[in-house]
C-alpha positions in Angstrom: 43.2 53.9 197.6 39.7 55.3 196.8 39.1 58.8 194.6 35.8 60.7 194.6 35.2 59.4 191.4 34.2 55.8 192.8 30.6 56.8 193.5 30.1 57.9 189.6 30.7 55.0 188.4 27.6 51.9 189.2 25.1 50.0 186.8 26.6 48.5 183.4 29.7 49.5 182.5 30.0 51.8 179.3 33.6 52.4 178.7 35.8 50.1 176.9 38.5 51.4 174.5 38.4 54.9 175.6 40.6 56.9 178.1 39.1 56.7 181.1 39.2 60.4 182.8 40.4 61.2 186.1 37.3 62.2 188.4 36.3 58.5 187.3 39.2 56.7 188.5 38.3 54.2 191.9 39.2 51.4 193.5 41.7 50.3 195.9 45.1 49.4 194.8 45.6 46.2 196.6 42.1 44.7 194.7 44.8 43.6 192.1 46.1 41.0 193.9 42.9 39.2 194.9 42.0 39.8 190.9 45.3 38.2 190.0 45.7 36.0 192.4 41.9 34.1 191.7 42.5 34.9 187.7 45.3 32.2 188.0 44.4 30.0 190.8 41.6 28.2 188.4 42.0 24.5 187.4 42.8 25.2 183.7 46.1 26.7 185.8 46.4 23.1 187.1 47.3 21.6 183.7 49.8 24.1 183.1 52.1 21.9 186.2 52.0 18.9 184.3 54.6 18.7 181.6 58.1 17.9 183.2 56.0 14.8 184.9 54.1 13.5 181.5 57.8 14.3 180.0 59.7 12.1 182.7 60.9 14.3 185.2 61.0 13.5 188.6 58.7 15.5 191.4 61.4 18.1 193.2 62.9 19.1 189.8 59.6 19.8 188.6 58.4 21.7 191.3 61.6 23.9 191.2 61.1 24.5 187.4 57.4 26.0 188.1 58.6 28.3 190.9 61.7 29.8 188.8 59.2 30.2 185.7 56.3 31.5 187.8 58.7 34.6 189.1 60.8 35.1 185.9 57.1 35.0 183.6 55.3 37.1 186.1 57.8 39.8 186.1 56.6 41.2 182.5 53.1 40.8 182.8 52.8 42.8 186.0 55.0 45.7 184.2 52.1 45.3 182.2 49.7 46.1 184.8 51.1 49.5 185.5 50.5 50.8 182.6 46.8 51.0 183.4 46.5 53.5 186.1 49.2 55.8 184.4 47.6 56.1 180.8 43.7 55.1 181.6 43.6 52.6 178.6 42.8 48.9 178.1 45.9 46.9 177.9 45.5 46.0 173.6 45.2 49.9 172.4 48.2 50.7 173.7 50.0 48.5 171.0 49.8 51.5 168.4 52.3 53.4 169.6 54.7 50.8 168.5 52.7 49.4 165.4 50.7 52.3 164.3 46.9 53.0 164.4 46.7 49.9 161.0 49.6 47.6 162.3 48.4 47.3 165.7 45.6 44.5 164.2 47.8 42.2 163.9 48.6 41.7 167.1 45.0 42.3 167.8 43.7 39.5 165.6 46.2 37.3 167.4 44.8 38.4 171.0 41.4 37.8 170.3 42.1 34.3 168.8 43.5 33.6 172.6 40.9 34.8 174.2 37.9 33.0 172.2 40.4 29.8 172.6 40.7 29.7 176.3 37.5 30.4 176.7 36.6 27.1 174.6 38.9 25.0 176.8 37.4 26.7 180.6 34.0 26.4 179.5 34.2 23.2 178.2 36.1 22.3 182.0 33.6 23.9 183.8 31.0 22.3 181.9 32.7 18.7 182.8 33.5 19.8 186.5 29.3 20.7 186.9 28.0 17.7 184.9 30.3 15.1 187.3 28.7 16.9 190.3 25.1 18.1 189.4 24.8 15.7 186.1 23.0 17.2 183.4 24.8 17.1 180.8 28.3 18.5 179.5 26.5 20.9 176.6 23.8 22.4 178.7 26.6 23.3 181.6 28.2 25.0 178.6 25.8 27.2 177.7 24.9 28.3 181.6 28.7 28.5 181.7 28.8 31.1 179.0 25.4 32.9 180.1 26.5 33.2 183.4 30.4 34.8 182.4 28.5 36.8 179.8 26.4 38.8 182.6 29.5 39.2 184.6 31.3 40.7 181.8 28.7 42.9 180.4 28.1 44.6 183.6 31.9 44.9 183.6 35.0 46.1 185.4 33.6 46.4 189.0 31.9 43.8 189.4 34.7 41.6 187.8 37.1 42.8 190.5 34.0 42.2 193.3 33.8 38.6 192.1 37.1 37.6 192.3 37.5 39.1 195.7 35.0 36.8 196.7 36.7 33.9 195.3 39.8 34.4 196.3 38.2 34.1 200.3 36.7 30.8 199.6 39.6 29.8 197.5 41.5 30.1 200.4 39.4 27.9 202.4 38.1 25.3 199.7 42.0 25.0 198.2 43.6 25.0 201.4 42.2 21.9 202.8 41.9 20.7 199.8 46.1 21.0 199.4 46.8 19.8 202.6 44.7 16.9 201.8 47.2 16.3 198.8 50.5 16.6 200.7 49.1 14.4 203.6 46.8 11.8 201.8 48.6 10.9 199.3 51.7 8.1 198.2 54.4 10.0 195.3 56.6 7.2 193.5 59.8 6.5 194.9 63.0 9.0 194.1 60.1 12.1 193.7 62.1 13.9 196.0 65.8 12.9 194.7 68.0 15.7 193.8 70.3 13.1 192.1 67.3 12.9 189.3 67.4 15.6 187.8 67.0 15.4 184.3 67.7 18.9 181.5 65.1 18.6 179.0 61.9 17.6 181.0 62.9 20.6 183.3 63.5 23.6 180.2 60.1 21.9 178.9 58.6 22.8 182.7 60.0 26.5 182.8 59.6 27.5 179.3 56.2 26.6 179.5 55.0 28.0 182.9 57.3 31.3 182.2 55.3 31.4 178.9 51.9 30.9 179.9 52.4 34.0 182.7 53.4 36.1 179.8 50.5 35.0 177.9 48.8 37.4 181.1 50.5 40.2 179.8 47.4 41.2 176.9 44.6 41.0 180.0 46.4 43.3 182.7 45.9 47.4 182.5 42.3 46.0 181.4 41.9 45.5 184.7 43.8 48.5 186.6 43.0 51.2 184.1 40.5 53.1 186.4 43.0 53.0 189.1 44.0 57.1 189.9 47.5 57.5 188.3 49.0 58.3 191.9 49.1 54.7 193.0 52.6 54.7 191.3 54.5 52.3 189.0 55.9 50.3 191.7 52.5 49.3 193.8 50.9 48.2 190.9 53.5 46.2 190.0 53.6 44.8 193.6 50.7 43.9 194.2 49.8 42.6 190.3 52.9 40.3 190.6 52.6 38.7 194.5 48.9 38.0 193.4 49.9 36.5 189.7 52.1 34.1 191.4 51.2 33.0 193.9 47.9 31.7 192.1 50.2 30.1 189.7 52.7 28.7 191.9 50.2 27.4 194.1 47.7 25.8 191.2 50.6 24.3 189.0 52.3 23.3 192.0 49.1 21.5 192.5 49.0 19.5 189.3 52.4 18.2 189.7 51.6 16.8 192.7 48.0 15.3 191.2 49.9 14.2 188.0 53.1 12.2 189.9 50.1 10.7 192.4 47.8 9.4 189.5 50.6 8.6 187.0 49.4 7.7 183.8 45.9 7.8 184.8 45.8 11.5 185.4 42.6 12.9 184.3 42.1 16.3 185.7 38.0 16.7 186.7 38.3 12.8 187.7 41.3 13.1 189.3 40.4 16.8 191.5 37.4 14.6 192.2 39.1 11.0 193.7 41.8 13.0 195.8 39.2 15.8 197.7 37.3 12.2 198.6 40.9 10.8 199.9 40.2 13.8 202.1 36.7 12.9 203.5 33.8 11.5 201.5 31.6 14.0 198.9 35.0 16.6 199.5 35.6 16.0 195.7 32.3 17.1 194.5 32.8 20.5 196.7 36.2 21.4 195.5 34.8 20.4 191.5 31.7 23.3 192.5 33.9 25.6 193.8 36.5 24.9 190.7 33.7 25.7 188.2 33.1 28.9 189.7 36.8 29.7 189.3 36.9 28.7 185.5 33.4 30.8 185.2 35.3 34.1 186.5 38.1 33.4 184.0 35.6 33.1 180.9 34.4 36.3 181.9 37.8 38.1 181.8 38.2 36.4 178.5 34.8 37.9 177.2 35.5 41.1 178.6 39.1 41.3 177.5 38.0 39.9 173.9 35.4 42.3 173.4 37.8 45.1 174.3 40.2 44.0 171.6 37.4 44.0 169.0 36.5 46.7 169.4 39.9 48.1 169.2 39.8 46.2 165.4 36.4 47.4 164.6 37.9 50.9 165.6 41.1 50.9 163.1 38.5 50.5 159.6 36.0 53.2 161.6 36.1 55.3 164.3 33.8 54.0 167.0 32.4 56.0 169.6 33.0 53.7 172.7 29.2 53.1 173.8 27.2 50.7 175.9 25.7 49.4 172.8 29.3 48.2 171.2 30.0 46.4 174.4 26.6 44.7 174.7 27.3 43.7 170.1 30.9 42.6 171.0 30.6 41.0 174.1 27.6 39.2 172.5 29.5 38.3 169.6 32.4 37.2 171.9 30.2 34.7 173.7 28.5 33.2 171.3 31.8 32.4 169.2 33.1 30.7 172.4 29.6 28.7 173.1 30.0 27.2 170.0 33.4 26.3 170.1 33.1 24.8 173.3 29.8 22.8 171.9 31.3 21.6 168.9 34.4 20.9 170.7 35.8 17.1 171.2 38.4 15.2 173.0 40.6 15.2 170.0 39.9 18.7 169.5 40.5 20.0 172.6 44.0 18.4 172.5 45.2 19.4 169.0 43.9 23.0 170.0 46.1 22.8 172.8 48.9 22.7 170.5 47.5 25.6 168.1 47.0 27.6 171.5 50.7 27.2 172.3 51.7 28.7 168.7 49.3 32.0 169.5 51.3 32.2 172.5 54.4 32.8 170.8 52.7 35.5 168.8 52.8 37.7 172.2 56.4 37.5 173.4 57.9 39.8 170.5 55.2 41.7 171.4 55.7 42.2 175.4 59.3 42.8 174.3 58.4 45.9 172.1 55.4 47.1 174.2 57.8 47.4 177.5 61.0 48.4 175.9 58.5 51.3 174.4 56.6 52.2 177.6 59.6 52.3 179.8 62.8 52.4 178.2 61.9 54.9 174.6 59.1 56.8 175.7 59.3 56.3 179.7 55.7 56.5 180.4 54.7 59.7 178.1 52.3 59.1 175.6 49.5 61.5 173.5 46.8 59.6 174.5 44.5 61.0 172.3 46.9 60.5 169.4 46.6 57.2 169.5 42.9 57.6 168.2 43.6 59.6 165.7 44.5 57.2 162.3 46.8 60.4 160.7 48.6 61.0 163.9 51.5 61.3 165.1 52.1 57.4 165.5 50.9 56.9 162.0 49.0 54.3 160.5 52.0 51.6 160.5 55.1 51.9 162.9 58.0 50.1 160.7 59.6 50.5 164.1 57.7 48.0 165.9 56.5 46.1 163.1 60.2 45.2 162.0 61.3 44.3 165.9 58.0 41.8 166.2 58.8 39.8 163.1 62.6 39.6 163.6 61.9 38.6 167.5 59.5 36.0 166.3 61.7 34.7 162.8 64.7 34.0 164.9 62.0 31.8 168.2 61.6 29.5 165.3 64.4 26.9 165.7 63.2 27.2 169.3 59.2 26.2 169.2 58.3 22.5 170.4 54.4 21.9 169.6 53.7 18.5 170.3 53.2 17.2 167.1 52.6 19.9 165.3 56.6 21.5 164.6 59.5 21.1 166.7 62.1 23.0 165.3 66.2 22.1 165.2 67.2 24.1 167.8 64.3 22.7 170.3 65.0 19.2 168.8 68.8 19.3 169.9 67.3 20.3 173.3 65.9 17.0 173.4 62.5 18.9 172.6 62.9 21.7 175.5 61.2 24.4 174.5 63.7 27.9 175.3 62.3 30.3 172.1 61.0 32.9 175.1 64.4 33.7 176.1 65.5 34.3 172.6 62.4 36.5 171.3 61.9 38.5 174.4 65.6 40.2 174.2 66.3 40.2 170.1 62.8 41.9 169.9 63.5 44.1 172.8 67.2 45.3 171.8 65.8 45.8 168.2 63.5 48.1 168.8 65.6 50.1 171.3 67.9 50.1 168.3 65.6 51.1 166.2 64.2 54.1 168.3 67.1 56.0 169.1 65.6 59.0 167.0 62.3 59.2 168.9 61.3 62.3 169.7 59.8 62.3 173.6 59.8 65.7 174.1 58.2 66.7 171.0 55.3 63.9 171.8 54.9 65.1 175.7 54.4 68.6 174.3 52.1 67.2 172.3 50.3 65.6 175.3 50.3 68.3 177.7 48.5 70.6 174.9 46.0 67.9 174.7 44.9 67.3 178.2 42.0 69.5 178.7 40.3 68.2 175.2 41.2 64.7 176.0 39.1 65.0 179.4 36.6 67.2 178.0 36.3 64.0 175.3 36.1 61.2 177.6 33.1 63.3 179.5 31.3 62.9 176.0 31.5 59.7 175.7 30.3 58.5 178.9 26.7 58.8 178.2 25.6 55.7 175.7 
């Protein structure tokens, strides 16, 4: 779907935390999918596939694990995406209705530790992918890693959708034969397929994690659809956020369990991409690595972009910030250069044990997706005063005990759950035999809690609020669109 506003919008982007207004909204619904689809379908995806096999589980119980966490995960993400088109905000600022206009940094400070993170691990990928192709080095593929996803997110939202429209084509071409060159070219160990070998904790470890890492989604999404006209409805953005989500995932973890029951212990993921595209024909490695990069390259951008969004939002809470083309271009920078040296000074052992600290911000965001859902659809059903929540004496207040009490109970009682590697595995995960299940405890305590907690809301009272607001909240946005 297409609005007249499409052809005001071109050049750098100069929006970021503010309401976007309605004669600006464009695009076509069904661009989420190919966004969502290509966001996930990226090697660093692959890795995700590999823990029921490194954990002893056999092939088929694996794979089944990955497909029930893929659609039970992906469900509250692409809730999340709907959001976007119906309030015109990034997906981050909409946490202070629930935590108030000072509360909401927590969750901030949490977000923006995720997104310099992964951006650490799919440079540094990329960076490994291009140097066992075109040589060079790994450092100096880092920095034209990060150069290249720092353009792409400074000239912002349109472009971002463009590119991964564009991948998603050659994905399908470079991935498909690629695939079938997997399930035809190459030998699985015996009883892969057995149902008989199914084994409980390897497969919790599988769906915990998969379920949790298309959560982790959930702080990116109305980023991403927030210029989308409000008439596209609930339901279509849903549809077409969640197909597109995953798929990608299915089809890249899906991918590494295969790669990782094929190579065994001698898994390796660039090296091992690299020997089974040449089981396919000769140099066929080297093409899917290239194409692979490019993937990882998109995703860094979505980081930056998503990063500098939620730094804003922070920078924002101590001093109101008039949303400018200059902030984006200081926090973006910023944003970049923090992952560029990460990624330089990043090592082998590093990279692993950051895997692990990774894994603990995770958990930080599923008391949250609890509280931000039950808000937005349940307590409040989809009526907000937008331009409240920029005002740090309004009507959401500067702390929402609400929201804050629902988070730390939801996240107290995962506890017993978590299984880090090394780092903590709690009683309740060690009994489990180290299965990881605190998702499925946070997400409803967190969720009921703050229902509970609610009840004495006032909707009505805040939609009147809203209504009487509307003119002066466009009339705002118009001012702001100038840098």
């Amino acid at each position: 779907m297409s609005t007249s506003g499409e052809s005001g919008v071109s050049g750098l982007e100069v929006r970021s935390i503010d309401y976007v207004p309605l004669d600006e909204r464009h695009g076509r619904l069904w661009h989420l999918g190919p966004l969502w689809f290509m966001s996930n379908a990226q090697i660093a995806t692959l890795a995700v596939g590999l823990i029921s096999i490194t954990e002893g589980g056999n092939l088929i119980w694996s794979l089944l694990a990955i497909v029930v966490g893929t659609v039970i995960g992906t469900f509250f993400m692409a809730f999340h995406s709907a959001q976007g088109p119906q309030l015109g905000l990034p997906q981050m600022i909409q946490s202070r209705p629930q935590f108030g206009y000072l509360g909401a940094l927590l969750v901030w400070l949490f977000a923006y530790v995720q997104y310099a993170g992964f951006n650490v691990f799919n440079s540094s990928l990329a960076a490994d992918a291009l140097h066992t192709t075109l040589h060079g080095g790994v450092r100096l593929w880092v920095v034209v890693v990060t150069a290249v996803a720092l353009v792409i997110a400074l000239v912002g939202y349109d472009i971002i959708h463009k590119a991964e429209r564009f991948l998603t084509y050659t994905f399908l071409v470079v991935f498909g034969v690629f695939t079938v060159g997997v399930l035809v070219n190459l030998h699985y160990p015996p009883g892969s397929f057995d149902l008989g070998g199914f084994r409980w904790t390897p497969f919790l470890a599988q769906f915990g994690v998969v379920a949790g890492y298309q959560i982790s989604w959930a702080i990116y999404v109305s980023d991403y659809s927030r210029y989308l006209p409000p008439d596209v409805t609930v339901r279509k953005t849903f549809y077409w956020t969640y197909f597109g989500s995953a798929l990608g995932g299915i089809w890249l973890m899906v991918l590494g369990t295969l790669l990782a029951a094929w190579a065994g212990k001698d898994f390796e993921t660039i090296r091992t991409i690299n020997a089974a595209g040449d089981n396919v024909f000769d140099g066929f490695g080297a093409i899917v690595l290239l194409f692979a990069s490019l993937g990882l390259i998109s995703v860094t951008a979505l980081n930056m972009y998503g990063g500098s969004l939620t730094l804003i939002s922070a920078m924002d809470s101590f001093r109101r910030v008039r949303p400018t083309l200059g902030v984006r271009l200081l926090t973006i920078g910023l944003t970049a250069a923090l992952s560029l040296v990460g990624a330089l000074a990043a090592t082998a052992d590093f990279l692993q044990n950051f895997n692990d600290f990774l894994l603990l911000v995770l958990y930080l965001f599923i008391p949250w997706t609890a509280v931000n859902l039950m808000d937005y659809y349940v307590v409040r059903r989809g009526h907000y005063a937008i331009a409240e929540i920029f005002n740090p004496h309004g009507i959401y207040g500067r702390w929402g005990r609400h929201g804050i009490i629902a988070y730390l109970v939801g996240f107290a009682v995962m506890i017993p759950f978590f299984s880090v590697g090394k780092l903590y595995v709690g009683p309740a995960a060690e009994a489990l035999g180290g299965a990881d299940i605190s998702l499925f405890v946070g997400l409803p305590v967190s969720a009921l809690l703050y229902w509970w907690l609610t009840r004495s809301v006032d909707v009505a009272a805040e939609t009147r609020i809203a209504e009487a607001e509307a003119e002066a909240l466009e009339r705002a946005a118009h001012e702001h669109r100038e840098p």
